[in-house]
Backbone bond lengths (Angstrom), bond angles and torsions (degrees), N, CA, C in turn:
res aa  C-N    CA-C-N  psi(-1)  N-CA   C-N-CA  omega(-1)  CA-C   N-CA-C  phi
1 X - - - 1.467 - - 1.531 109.40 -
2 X 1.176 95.68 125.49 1.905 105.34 172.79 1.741 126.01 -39.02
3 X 1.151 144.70 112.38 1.375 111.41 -178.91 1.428 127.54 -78.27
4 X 1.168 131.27 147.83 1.265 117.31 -153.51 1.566 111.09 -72.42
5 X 1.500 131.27 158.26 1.964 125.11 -173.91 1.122 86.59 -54.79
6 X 1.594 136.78 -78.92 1.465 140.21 -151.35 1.179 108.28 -90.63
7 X 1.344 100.04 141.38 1.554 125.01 -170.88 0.905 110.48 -36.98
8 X 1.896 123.80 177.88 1.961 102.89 151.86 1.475 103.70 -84.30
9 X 0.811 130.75 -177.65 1.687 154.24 -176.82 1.241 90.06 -82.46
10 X 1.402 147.31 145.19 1.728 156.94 162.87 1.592 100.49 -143.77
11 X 1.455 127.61 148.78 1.264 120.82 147.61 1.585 122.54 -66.12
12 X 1.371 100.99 -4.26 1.563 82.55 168.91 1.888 112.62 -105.02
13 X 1.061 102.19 10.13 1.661 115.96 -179.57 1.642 94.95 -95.79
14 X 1.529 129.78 -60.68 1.257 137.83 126.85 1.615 100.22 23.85
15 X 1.442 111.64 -101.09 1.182 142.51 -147.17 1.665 114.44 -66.61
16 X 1.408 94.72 -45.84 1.852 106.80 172.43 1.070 111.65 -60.63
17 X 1.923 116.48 -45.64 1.504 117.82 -176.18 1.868 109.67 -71.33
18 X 1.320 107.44 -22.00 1.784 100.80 170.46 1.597 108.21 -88.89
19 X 0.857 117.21 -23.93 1.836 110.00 177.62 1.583 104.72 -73.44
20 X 1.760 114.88 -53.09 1.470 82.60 161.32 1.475 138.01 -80.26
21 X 0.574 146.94 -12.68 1.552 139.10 121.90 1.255 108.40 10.72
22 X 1.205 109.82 -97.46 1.658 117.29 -153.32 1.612 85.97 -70.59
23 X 0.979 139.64 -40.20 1.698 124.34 164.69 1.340 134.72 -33.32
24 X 1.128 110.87 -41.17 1.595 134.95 164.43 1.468 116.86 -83.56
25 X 1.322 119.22 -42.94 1.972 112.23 -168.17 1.389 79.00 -134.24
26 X 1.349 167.34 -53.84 0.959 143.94 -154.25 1.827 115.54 125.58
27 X 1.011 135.67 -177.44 1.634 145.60 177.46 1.390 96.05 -61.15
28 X 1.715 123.06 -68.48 1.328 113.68 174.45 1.984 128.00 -25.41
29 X 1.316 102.34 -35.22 1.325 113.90 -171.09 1.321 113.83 -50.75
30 X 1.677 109.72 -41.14 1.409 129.83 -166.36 1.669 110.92 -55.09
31 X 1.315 113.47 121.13 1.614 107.38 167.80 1.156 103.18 -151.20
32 X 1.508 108.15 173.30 1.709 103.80 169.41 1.835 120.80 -73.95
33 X 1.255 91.56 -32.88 1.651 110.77 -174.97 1.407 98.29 -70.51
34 X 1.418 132.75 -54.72 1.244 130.59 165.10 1.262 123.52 -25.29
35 X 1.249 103.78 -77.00 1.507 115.74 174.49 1.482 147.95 -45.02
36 X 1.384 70.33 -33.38 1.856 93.74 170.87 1.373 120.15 -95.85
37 X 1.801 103.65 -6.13 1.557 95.60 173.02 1.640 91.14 -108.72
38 X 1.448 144.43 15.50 1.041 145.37 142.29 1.377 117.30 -65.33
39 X 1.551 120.52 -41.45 1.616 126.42 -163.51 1.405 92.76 -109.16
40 X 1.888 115.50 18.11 2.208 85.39 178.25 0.862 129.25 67.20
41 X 1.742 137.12 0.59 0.786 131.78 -158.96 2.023 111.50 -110.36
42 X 1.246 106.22 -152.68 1.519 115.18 152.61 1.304 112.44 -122.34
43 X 1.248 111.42 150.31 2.460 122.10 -155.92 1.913 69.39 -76.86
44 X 1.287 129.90 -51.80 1.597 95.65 -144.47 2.032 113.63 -67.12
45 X 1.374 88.58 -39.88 2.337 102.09 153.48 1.261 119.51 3.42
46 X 2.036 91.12 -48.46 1.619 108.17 -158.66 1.236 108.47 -47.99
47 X 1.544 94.15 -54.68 1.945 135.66 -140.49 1.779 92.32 -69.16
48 X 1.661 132.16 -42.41 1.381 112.60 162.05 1.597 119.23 -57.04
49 X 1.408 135.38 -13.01 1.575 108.55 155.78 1.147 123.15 -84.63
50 X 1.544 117.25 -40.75 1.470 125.02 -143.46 1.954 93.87 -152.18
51 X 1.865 104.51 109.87 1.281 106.28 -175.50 1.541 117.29 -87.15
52 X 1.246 124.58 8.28 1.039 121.83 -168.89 1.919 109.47 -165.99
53 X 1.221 109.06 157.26 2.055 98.37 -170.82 1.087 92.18 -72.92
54 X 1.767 132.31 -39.64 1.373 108.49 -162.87 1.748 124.25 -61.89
55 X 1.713 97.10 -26.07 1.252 106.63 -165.00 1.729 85.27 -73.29
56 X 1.132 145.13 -70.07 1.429 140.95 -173.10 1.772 106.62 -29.25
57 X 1.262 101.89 -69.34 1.551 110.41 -172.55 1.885 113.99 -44.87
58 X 1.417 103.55 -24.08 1.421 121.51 164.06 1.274 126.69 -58.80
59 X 1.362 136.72 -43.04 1.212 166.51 -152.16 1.532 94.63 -117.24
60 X 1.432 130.43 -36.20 1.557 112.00 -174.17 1.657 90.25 -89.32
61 X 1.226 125.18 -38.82 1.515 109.37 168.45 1.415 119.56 -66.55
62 X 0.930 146.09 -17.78 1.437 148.96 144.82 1.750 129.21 -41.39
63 X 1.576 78.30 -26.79 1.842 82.66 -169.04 1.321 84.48 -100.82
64 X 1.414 128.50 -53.00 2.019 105.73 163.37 1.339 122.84 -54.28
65 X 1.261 140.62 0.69 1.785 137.45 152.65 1.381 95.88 -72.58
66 X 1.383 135.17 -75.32 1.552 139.69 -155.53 1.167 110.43 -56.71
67 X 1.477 123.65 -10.18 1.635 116.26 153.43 1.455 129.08 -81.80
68 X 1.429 99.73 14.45 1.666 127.25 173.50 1.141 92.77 -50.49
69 X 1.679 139.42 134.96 1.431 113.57 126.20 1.572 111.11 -83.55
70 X 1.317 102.95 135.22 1.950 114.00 165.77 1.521 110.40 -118.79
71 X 1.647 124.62 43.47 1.343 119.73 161.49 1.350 120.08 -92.16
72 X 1.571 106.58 14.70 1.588 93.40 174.62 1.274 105.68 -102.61
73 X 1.556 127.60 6.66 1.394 123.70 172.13 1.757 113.70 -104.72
74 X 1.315 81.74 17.94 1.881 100.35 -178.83 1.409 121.03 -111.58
75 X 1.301 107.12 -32.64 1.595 137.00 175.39 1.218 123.28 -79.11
76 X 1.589 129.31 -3.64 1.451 126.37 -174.59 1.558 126.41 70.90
77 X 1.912 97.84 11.45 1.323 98.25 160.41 1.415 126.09 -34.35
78 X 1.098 111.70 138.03 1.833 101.27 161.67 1.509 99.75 -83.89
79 X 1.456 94.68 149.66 2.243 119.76 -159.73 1.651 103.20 -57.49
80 X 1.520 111.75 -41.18 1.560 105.86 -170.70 1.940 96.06 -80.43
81 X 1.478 138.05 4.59 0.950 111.72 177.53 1.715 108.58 -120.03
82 X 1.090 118.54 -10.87 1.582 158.46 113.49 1.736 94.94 17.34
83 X 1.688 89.39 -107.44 0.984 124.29 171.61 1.617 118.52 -10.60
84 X 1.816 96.38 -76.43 1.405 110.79 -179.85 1.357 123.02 -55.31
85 X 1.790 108.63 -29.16 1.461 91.16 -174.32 1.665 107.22 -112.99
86 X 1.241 116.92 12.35 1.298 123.53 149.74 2.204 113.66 -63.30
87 X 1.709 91.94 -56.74 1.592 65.24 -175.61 1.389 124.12 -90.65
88 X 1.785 117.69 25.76 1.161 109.52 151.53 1.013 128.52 -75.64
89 X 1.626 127.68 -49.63 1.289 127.97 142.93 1.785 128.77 -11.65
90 X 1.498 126.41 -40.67 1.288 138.62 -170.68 0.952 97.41 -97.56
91 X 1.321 131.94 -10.19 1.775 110.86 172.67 1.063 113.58 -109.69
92 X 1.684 122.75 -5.09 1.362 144.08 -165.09 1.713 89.31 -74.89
93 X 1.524 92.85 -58.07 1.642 98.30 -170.97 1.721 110.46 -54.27
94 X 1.217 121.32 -65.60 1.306 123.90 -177.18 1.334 121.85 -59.70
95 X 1.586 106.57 -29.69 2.103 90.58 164.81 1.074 109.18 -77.35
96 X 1.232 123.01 3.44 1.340 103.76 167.94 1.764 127.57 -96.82
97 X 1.630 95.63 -3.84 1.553 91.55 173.63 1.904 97.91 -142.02
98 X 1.656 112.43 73.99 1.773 100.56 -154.50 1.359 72.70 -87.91
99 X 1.441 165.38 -141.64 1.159 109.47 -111.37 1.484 162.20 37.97
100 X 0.971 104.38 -61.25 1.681 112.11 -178.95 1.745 110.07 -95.75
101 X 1.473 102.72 -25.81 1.249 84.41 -175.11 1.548 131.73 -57.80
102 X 1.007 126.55 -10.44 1.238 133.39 170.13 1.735 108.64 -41.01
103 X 1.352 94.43 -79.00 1.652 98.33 171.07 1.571 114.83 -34.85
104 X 1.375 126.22 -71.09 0.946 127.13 175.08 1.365 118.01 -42.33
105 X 1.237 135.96 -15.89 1.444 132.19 -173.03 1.785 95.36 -88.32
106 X 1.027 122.02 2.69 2.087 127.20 -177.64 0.934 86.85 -87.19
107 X 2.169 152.00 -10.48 0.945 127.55 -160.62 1.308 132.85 56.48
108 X 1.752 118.68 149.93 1.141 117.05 -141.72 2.301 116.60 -57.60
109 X 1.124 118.26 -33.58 1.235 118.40 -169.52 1.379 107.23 66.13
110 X 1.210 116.27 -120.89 1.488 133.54 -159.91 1.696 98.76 -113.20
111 X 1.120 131.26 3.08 1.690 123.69 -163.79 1.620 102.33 -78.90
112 X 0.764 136.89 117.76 1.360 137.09 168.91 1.096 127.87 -51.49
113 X 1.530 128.21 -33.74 1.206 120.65 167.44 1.682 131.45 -85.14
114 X 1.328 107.36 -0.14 1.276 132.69 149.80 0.843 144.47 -79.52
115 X 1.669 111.44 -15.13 1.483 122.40 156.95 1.387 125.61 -90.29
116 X 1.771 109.52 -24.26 0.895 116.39 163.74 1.812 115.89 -71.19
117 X 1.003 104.42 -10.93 1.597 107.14 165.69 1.524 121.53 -75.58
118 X 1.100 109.87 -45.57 1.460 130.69 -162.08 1.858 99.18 -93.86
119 X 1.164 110.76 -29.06 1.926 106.68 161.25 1.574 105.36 -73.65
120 X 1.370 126.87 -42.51 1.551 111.67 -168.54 1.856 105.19 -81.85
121 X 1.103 97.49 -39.80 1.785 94.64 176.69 1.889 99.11 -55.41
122 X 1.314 125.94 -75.72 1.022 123.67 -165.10 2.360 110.56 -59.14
123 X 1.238 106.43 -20.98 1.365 96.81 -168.49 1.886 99.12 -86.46
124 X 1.295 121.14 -25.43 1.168 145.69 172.66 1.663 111.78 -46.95
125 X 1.474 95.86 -65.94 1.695 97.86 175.02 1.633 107.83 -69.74
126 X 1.253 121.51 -19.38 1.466 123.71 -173.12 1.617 103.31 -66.35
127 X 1.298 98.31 -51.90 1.566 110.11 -175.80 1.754 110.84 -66.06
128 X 1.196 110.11 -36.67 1.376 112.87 158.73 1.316 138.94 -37.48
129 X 1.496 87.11 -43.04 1.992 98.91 168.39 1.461 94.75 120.41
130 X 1.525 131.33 22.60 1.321 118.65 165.36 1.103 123.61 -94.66
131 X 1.396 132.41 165.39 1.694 125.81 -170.82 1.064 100.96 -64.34
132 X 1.439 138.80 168.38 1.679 135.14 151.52 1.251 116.77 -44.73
133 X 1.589 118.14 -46.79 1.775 114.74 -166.66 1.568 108.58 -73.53
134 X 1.801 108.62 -41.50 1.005 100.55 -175.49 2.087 123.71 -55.64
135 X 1.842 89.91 -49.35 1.590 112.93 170.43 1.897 92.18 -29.02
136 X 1.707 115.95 -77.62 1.296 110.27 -166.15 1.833 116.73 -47.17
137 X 1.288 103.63 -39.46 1.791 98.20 166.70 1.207 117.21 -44.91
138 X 1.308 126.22 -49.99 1.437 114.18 -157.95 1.586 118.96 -103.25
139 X 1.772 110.94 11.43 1.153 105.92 146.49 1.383 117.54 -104.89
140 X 1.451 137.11 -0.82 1.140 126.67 157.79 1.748 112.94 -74.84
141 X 1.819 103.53 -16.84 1.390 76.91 175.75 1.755 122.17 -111.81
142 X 1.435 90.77 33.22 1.471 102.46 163.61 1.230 116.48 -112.74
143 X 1.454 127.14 -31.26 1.173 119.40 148.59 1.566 138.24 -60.95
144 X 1.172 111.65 1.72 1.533 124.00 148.56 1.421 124.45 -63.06
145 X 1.824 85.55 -54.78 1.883 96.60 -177.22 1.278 97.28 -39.88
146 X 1.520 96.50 -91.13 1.595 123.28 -160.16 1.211 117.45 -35.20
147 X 1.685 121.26 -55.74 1.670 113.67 165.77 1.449 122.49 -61.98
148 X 1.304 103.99 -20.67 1.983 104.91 162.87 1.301 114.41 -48.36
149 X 1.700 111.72 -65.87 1.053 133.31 -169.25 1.591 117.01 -48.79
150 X 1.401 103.80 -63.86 1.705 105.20 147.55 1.476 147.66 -40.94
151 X 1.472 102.12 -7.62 1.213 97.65 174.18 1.737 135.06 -85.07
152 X 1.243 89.07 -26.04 1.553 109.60 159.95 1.530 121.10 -164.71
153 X 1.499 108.88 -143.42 1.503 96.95 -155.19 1.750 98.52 -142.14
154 X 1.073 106.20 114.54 1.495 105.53 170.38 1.421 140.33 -63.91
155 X 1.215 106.46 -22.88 1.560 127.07 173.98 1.748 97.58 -79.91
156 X 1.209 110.94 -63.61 1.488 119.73 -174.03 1.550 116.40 -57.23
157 X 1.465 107.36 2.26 1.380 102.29 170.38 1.413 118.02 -97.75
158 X 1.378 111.67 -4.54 1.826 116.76 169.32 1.183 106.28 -95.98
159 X 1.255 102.51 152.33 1.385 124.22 -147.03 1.951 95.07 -108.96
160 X 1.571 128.12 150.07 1.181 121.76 -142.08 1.706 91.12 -105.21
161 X 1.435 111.58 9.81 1.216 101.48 177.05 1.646 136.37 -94.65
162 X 1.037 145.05 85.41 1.602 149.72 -129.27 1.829 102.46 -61.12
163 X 1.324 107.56 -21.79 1.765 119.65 -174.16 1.482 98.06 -83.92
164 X 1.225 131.55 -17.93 1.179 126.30 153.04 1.518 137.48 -33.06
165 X 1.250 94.83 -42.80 1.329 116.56 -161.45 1.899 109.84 -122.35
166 X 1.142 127.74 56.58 1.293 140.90 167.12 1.351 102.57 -57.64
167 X 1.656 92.14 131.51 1.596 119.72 179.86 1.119 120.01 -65.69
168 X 1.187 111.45 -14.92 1.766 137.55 -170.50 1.865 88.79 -68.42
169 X 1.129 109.65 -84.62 1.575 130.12 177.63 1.728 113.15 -59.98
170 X 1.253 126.97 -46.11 1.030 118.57 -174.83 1.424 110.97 -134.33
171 X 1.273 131.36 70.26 1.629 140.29 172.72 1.731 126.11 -50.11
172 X 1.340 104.15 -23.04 1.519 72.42 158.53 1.731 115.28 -122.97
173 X 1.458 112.03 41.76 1.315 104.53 -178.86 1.689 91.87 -118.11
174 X 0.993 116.58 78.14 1.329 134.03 167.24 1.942 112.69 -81.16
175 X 1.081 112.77 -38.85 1.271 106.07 167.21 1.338 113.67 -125.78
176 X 1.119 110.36 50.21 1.364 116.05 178.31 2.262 105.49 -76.47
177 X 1.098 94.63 -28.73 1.040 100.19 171.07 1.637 136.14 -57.07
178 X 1.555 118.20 -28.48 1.445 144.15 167.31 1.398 103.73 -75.08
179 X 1.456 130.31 -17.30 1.800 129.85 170.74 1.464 129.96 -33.13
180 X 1.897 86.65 -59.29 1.430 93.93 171.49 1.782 122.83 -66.92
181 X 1.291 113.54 -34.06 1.607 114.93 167.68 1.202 113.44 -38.72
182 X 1.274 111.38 -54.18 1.792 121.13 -170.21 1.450 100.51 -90.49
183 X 0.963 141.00 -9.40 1.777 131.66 145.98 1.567 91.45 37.72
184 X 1.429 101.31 -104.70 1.292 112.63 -150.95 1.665 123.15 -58.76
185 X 1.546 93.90 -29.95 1.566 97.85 177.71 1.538 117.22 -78.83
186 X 1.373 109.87 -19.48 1.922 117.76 175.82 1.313 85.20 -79.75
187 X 1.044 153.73 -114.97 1.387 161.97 162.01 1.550 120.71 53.10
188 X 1.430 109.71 -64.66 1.125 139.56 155.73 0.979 127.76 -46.48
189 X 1.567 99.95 -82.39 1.684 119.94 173.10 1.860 117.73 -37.60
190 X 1.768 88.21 -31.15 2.180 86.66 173.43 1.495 104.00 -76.88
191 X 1.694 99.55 -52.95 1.557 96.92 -176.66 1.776 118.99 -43.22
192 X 1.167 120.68 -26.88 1.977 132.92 -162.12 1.593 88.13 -95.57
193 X 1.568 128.28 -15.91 1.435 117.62 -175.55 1.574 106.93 -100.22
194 X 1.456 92.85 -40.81 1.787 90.49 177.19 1.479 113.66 -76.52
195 X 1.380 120.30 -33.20 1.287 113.55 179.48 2.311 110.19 -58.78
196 X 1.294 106.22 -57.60 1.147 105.31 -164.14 1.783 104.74 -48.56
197 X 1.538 107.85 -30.01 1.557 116.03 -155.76 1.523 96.61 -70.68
198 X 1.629 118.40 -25.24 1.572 125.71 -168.10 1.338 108.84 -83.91
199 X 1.532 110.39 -50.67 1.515 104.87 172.43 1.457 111.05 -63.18
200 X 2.126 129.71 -50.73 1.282 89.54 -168.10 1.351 121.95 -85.27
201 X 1.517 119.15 0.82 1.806 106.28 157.49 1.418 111.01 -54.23
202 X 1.556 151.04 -24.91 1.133 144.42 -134.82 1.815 87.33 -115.95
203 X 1.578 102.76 -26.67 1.796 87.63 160.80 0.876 128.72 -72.53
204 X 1.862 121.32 -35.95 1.471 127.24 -171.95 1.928 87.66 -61.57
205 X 1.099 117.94 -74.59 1.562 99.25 173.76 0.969 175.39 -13.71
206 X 1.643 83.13 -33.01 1.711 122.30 171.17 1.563 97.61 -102.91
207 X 1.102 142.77 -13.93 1.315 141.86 -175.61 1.826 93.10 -80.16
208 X 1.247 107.56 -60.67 1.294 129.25 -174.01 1.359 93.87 -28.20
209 X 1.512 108.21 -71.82 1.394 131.79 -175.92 1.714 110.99 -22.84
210 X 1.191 91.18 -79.17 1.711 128.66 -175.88 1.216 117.99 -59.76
211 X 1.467 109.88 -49.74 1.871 104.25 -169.55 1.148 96.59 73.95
212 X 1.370 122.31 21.07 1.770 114.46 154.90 1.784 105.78 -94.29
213 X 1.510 121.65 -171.78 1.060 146.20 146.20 0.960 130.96 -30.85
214 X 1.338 152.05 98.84 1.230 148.66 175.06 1.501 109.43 -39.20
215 X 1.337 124.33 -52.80 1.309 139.36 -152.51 1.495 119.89 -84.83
């Protein structure tokens, strides 16, 4: 038997063709008519995977969580190193598709790979020796950071023109203009300053806690 030109239809064929999407034009992009004249297909095709956009837009944020790695809360990391290289990993994923984070900022719902995120972060600090409520604080308040952080770009919001920025009005943004060049390295470099500053307050805390060592 011949195989057919076009693929079969999958929700995860589905899902790649709506993530890029909103990668390229954004959430607005998403439609049925879109999609289906992206995948070749016919819009009603869609409706046997996915009955509704939200439920799709769910599943394309899902498939950016499941590129989480969470083996350092599997491995006997200790939590403050845990921590750190979990949410490099979590922001790795989302700058790479900010776009979506929006959705993802509604929190996990029903997505599975978001819960499976949000059980190993929270069962991780448990096992650590933190209270439960506190454990739940400090992955909601890293999942603030990190999807903050993803949402846009601080460097990329100055503009590359140096007449912009008169000394008259604004004296020490003299090179505020070179920001956007370095994009990626300001970007970072805040994210690697705010992150370390969150985990080691969260030791002085846990020391507090414990009557162990900060260090």
């Amino acid at each position: 038997m011949a195989r057919p030109r076009t693929p079969l239809l999958s929700r995860a064929r589905i899902v790649a063709a709506a993530l890029a999407l909103v990668d390229a034009e954004g959430l607005q992009a998403v439609s049925t008519r879109r999609l289906a004249a992206e995948l070749g297909v016919s819009g009603p095709s869609l409706y046997n995977h996915f009955t509704t956009k939200d439920e799709l837009l769910d599943a394309a944020v899902d498939a950016v969580v499941a590129e989480v790695d969470l083996s350092m809360f599997e491995d006997g990391t200790p939590w403050p190193r845990a921590l750190l290289a979990w949410a490099r990993s979590y922001r790795a994923a989302l700058a790479a598709h900010p776009n979506i984070v929006p959705v993802l900022a509604q929190g996990p719902g029903r997505r599975p790979a978001a819960l499976r995120l949000a059980d190993a972060v929270f069962g991780g600090m448990v096992e650590a020796g933190w209270p439960p409520a506190q454990a739940t604080h400090i992955g909601a308040l890293m999942r603030y950071y990190v999807a903050g952080s993803a949402l846009g770009s601080f460097a990329g919001g100055f503009v590359a023109d140096p007449a912009a920025y008169d000394p008259a009005d604004y004296p020490h943004l003299g090179r505020a203009h070179l920001l956007a060049e370095h994009r990626r390295e300001v970007d970072e470099g805040a994210f690697e300053t705010g992150l370390r500053a969150l985990v080691d307050g969260l030791r002085l805390q846990f020391a507090q806690l414990s009557g162990q060592p900060s260090g």
